[in-house]
N, C-alpha and C positions, 0 to 999 in steps of 0.2 A: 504494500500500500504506500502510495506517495506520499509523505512527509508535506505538509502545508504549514505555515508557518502562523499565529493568530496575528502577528504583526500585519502582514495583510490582508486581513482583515479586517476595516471599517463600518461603523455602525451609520456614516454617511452612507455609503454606498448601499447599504441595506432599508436605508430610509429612501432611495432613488428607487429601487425594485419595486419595492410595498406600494408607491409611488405609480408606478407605472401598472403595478396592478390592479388598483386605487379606478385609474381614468381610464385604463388602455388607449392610451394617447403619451407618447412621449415630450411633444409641445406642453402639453396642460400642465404634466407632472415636474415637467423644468422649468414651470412657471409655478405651481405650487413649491418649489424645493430652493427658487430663488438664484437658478444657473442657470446658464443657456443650454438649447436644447442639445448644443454639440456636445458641451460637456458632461452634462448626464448617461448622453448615449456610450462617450467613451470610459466614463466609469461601471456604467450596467457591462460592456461588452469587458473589459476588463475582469471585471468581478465575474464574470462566466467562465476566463480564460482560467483564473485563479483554481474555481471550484469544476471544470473540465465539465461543465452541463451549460446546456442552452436552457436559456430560461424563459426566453420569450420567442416565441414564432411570430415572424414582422413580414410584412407586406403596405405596399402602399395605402390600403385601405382595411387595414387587421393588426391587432394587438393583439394574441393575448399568450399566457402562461402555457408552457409546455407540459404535460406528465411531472416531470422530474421538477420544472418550474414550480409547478403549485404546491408541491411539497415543502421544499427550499423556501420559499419565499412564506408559507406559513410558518414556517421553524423562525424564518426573521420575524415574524410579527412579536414572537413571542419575544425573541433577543430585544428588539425595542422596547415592548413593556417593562421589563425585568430592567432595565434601563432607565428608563423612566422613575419607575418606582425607585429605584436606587436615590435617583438624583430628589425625590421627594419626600424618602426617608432620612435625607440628611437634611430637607428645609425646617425638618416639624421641630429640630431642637430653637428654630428662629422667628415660629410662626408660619403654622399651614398655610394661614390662609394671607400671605400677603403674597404679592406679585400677582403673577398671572389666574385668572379665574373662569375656566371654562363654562359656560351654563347653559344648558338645553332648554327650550321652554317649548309645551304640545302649543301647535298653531291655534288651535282656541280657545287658548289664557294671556300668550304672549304680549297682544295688542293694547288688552285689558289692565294686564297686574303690571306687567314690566314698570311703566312709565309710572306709577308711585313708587315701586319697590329701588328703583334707580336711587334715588333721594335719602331712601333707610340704608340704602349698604355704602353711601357716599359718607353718611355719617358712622357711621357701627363699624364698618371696616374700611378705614381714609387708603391704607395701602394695599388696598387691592385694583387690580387690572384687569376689568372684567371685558368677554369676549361670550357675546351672546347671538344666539340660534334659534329659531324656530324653525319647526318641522312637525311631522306624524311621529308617533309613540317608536314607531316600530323602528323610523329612521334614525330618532333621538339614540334610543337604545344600542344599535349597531355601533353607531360613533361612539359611547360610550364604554362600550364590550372591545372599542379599538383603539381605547386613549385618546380619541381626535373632540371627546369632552369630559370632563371632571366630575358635572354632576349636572344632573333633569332634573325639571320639574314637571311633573305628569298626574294623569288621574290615575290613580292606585285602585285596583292591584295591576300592578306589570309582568310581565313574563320574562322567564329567562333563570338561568342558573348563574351566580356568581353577585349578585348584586343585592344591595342592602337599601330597605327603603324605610320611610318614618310618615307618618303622617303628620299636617299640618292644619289643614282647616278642611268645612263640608261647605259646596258651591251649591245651593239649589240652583235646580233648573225651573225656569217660569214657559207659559205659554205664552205664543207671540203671533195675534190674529189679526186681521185688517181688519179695520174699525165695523167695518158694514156687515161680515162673517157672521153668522148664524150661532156661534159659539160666544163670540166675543162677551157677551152680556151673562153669560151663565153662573149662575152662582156655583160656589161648593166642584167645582172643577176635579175629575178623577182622571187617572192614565187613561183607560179604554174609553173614555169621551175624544180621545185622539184620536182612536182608530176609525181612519175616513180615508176619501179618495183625496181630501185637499192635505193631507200632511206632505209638506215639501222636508226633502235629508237634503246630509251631504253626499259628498260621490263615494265610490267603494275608496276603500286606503282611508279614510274616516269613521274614527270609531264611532262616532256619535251617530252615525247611520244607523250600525247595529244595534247600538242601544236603545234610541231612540223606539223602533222596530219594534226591539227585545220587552220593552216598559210599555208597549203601544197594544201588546199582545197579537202581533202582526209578524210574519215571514216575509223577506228579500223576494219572494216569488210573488208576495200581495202587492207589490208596488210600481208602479210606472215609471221604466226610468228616465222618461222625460221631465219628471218633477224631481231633479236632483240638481242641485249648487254645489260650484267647484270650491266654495270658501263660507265660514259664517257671516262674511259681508255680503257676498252675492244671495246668500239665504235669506239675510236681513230685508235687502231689495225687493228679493222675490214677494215677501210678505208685505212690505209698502207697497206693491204695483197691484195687491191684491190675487195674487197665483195662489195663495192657500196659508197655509200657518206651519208652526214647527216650533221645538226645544228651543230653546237659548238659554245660556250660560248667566248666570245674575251678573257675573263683571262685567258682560257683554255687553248691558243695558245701559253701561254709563254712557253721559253725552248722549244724549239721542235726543234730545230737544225737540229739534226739527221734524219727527217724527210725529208729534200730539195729534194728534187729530187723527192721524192715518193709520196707526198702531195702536192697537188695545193688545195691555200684557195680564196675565192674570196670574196667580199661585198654582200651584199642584202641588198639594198633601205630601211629602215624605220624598221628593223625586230630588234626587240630589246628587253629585260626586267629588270622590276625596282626594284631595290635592296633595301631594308629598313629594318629599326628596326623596330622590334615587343616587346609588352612586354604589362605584365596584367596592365587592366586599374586601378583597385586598388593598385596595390604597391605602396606605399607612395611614391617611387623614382622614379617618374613619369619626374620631373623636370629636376634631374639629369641627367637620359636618353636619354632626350632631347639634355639637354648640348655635352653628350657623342655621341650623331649622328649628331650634329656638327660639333664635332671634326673630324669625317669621312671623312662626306660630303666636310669638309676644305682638305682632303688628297685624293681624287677620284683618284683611281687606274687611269694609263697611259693607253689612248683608251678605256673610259668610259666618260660620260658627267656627272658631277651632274646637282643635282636636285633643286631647288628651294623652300624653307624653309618653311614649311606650318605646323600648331599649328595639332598637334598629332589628328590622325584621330581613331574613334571608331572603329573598324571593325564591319562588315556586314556581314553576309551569301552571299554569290556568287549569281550573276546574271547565270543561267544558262548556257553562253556562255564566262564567266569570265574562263580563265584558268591562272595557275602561272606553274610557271618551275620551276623543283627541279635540 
């Protein structure tokens, strides 16, 4: 067996591969990694020569991982975490949580909570450097399972093995009818008073479709999917234009001024979901995290309950019937 030497071996280089497995685009990824594309190429083909495998199969109009490639290049994902962590287990004797602060937020809390919560973490933690995201659960989670964030903010329960979540506060969900709606005026409002041809969702890859569905007492097969919005703001429209009604989120509600007259929102009994921090169960700053969804929990958005302080739970794979809302 050939003798390799770990001196050449670099954790750059290995951040170029992951990189280009990352986009399957070598432009992207040497714009993601901060070098030109030549120079990326010539360290990836390099780092091939070194370990005697091809790792990528290239064509003018084709990226991707070879056999042998996708192997190798999962073994570096892990080399970089285990790296990371390193470099994280040496900040916490100085403060977890200063410098850099990755933070996922699901797309239909972001728009809502972020722009107060800015303001709490400017003051609570001066030295941090926050770098925030919005997305779906599902994509939050990946980025997090890849280091590429620190910690989400999601509706709980989430899936997955490896990851420690806590709850923070409960978000009712209200109904959201056009003024003129048959419904709008109804007293004492229940879930299956939803179940109608005008309930407007979101698209599939939103959880709140399923849920919405799920609390409506309704199947993905009862539904039309021309009555579907690509975003909670185009939902919101849809219901001003008078297309039908739907869930919305209570932070969602804020600022809608302009809305009086054209939107009638009502209560629903008990329909609600739990907002918590998520974050991998190995980061060293497991403690800190903790501390910092405290902090939250001590600031719960106006028309939100928090939640009751319970020692950071493993996550699990979803019970079948488990849904969260994005």
């Amino acid at each position: 067996m050939t003798y390799i030497p770990l001196s050449g071996l670099s954790l750059r280089d290995i951040e170029y591969v992951v990189a280009v497995d990352d986009l399957r685009n070598f432009s992207r990824a040497a714009e993601r990694c901060g070098v030109s594309q030549g120079g990326l190429s010539e360290q990836v083909r390099k780092l091939e020569a070194l370990l005697g495998v091809v790792l990528f199969e290239r064509s003018r109009r084709h990226v991707a991982p070879t056999p042998d490639g996708a192997r190798l290049i999962g073994m570096g994902r892990e080399v970089l975490a285990a790296a990371r962590a390193m470099i994280e287990a040496a900040r916490v004797r100085t403060g977890p949580l200063e410098g850099l602060l990755r933070i996922g937020v699901i797309a239909t809390l972001g728009p809502y909570y972020v722009p107060n919560l800015l303001p709490l973490l400017r003051r609570n933690y001066p030295q941090l450097q926050l770098r925030l995201t919005d997305s779906l659960t599902d994509i939050m989670l990946r980025m997090l399972r890849h280091d590429e964030l620190d910690i989400v903010l999601a509706a709980l329960p989430v899936s997955g093995e490896g990851f420690h979540s806590v709850p923070l506060f409960s978000e009712p969900f209200l109904a959201a009818f056009p003024a003129e709606h048959a419904l709008a005026e109804r007293k004492n409002l229940t879930m299956p008073d939803l179940k109608g041809p005008d309930l407007l969702l979101l698209e599939d890859g939103h959880c709140l479709r399923d849920q919405a569905l799920a609390l409506c007492g309704m199947s993905s097969t009862h539904h039309e999917p021309e009555r579907l919005a690509a975003s909670l703001e185009m939902l919101w429209h849809m219901i001003g234009a008078g297309e039908g009604y739907s869930l919305i989120p209570r932070l969602a509600l804020r600022n809608r001024g302009e809305w009086e007259g054209l939107i009638t929102v009502q209560p629903i009994p008990a329909a609600s979901r739990t907002i918590g921090l998520v974050w991998r169960a190995s980061d060293p700053r497991g403690a800190a995290f903790a501390d910092f969804a405290t902090c939250l929990r001590n600031n719960t958005p106006e028309g939100c309950t928090a939640l009751p302080h319970f020692p950071a739970k493993t996550c699990q794979p979803p019970e079948p019937d488990m849904l969260h809302m994005d």
